[in-house]
C-alpha positions as CSV (number, residue, x, y, z in Angstrom):
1,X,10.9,-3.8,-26.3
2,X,7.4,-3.2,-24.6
3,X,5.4,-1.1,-27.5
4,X,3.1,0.6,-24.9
5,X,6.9,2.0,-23.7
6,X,7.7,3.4,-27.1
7,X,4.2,4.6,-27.8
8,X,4.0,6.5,-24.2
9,X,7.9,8.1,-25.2
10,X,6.0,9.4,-28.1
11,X,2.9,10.9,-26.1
12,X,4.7,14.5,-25.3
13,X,5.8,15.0,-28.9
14,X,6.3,13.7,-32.5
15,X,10.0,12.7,-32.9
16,X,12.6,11.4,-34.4
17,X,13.8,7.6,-33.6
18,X,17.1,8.3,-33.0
19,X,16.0,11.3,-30.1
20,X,13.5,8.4,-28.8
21,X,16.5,6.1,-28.1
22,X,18.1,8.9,-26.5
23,X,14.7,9.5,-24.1
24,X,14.8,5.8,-23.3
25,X,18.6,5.6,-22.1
26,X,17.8,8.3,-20.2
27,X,15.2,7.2,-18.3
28,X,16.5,3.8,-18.0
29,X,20.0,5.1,-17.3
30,X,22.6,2.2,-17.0
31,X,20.2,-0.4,-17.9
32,X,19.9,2.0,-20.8
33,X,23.3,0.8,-22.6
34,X,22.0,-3.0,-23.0
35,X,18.9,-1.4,-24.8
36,X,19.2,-2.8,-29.0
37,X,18.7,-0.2,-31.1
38,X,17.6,-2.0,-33.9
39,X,14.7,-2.8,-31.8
40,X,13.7,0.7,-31.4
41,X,12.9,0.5,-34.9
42,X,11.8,-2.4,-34.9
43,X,8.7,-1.8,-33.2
44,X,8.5,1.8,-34.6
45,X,7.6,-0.4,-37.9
46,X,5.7,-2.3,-35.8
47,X,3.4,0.4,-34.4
48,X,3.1,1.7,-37.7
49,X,1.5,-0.8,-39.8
50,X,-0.7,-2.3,-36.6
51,X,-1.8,1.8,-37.1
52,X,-0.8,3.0,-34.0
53,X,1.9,5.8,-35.2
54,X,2.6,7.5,-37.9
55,X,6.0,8.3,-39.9
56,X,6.5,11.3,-41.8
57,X,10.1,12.8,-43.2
58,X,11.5,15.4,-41.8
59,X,11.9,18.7,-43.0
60,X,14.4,19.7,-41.5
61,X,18.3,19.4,-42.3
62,X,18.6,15.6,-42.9
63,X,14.9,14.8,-44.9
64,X,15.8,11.0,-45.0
65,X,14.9,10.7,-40.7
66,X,11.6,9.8,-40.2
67,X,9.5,11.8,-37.6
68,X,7.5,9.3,-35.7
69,X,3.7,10.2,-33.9
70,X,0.8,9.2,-32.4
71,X,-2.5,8.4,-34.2
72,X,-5.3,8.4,-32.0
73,X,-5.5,4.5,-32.0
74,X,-1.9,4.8,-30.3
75,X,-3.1,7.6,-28.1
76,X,-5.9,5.2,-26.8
77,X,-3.5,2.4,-26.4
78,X,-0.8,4.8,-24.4
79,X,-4.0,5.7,-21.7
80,X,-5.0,1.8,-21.1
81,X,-1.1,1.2,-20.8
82,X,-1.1,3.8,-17.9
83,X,-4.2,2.7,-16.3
84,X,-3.2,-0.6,-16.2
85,X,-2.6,-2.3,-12.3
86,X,-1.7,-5.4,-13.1
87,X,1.6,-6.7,-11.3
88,X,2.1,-11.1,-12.0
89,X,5.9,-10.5,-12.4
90,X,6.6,-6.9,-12.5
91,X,9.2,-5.5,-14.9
92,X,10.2,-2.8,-13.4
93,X,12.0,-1.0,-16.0
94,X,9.1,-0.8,-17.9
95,X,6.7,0.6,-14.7
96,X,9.6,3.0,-13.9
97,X,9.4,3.8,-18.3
98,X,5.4,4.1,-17.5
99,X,6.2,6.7,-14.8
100,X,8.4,8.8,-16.4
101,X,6.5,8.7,-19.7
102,X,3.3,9.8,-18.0
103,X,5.0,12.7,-16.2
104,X,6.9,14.1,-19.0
105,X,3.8,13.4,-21.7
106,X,1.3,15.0,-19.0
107,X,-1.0,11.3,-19.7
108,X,-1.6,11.2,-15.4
109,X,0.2,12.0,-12.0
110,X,2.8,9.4,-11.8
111,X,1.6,9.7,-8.1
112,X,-2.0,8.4,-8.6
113,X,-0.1,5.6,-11.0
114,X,1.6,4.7,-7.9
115,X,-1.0,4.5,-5.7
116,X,-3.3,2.1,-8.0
117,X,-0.5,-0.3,-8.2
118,X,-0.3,-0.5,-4.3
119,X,-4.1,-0.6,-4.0
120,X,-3.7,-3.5,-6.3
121,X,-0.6,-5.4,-4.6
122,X,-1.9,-4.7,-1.3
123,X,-5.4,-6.2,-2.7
124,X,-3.0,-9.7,-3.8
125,X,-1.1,-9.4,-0.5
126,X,-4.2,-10.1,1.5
127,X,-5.4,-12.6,-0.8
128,X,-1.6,-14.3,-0.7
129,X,-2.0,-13.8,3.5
130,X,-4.9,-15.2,3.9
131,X,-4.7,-18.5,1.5
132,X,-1.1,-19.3,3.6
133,X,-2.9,-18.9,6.8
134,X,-5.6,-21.7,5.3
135,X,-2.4,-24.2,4.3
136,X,-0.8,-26.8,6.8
137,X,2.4,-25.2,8.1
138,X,5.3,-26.8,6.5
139,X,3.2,-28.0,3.3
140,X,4.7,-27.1,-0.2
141,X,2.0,-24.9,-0.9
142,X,2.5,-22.8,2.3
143,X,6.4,-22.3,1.4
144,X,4.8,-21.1,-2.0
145,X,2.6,-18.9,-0.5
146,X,5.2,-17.3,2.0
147,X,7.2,-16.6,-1.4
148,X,4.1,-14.9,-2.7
149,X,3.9,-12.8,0.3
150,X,7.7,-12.3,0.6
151,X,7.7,-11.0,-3.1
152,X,4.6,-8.4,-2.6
153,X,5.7,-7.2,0.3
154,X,9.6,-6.2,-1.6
155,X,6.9,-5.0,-4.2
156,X,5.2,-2.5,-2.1
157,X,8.3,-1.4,-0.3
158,X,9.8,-0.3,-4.1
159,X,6.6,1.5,-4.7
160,X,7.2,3.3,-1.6
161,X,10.5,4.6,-2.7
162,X,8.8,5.4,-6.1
163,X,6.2,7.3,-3.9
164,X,9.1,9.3,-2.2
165,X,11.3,10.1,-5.6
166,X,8.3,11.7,-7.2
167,X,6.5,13.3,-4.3
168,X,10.5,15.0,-3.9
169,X,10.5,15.7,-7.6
170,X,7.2,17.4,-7.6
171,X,8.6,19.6,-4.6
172,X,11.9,20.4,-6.6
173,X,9.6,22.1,-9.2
């Protein structure tokens, strides 16, 4: 599991690990059951001793569940995650995670997320475009390059149905 993912599931509000599993099936729906719960806390542990979270018990009913937060070493870490453009092979679970997690933690308009990530595929599709147009049709490196292009362009399509399911969410509000 991606820590920057957990960390930015933490950035609206100290919780416990078991309610952060819940927030990532959620968002992930379906692809949500595969998710390893074990791992969850596994890189809770993780985020903790690299200084990034904090774990404190929990007052409440059962005092043996930890309550899990952000230091601001994490907080820092959670900002450059949802600044971050870069797209080599996108997961897209975890850009969808990146989304959600910056809408519901109020980190940045999953709008303006989108639009850097086109800017910056749209930046590689040109680049792609114009190193194809400089191969010898039919060469190896051309029928990489149309790949290349093939693949940004699907890329940039997604990003426009990202575009349309937030711009409609933020209308629904």
């Amino acid at each position: 599991m991606q820590q920057e993912v957990v960390l930015a599931m933490l950035a609206k509000e100290p919780t416990h690990g078991y309610q952060l599993r819940a927030r990532l099936r959620d968002a992930l729906g379906p692809l949500g059951d595969a998710m390893n719960a074990g791992q969850v806390y596994v890189t809770l542990t993780r985020l903790e001793k690299a200084g990034l979270l904090v774990a404190e018990r929990s007052d409440g009913e059962r005092a043996d569940r930890k309550v899990y937060a952000l230091t601001p070493a994490g907080q820092q870490r959670v900002a450059a995650w949802i600044a971050e453009v870069s797209w080599p092979r996108p997961d897209l679970a975890e850009f969808h995670l990146k989304l959600i997690a910056a809408a519901s933690a109020r980190l940045a308009d999953p709008l303006s997320i989108v639009d850097a990530q086109r800017r910056e595929l749209l930046r590689r599709l040109r680049d792609a475009q114009r190193a194809a147009m400089a191969e010898p049709a039919g060469s190896g490196a051309a029928l990489l390059l149309e790949g290349v292009v093939l693949r940004l362009q699907a890329d940039l399509r997604w990003l426009e149905a990202c575009e349309q399911n937030w711009t409609r969410r933020r209308s629904e509000t």
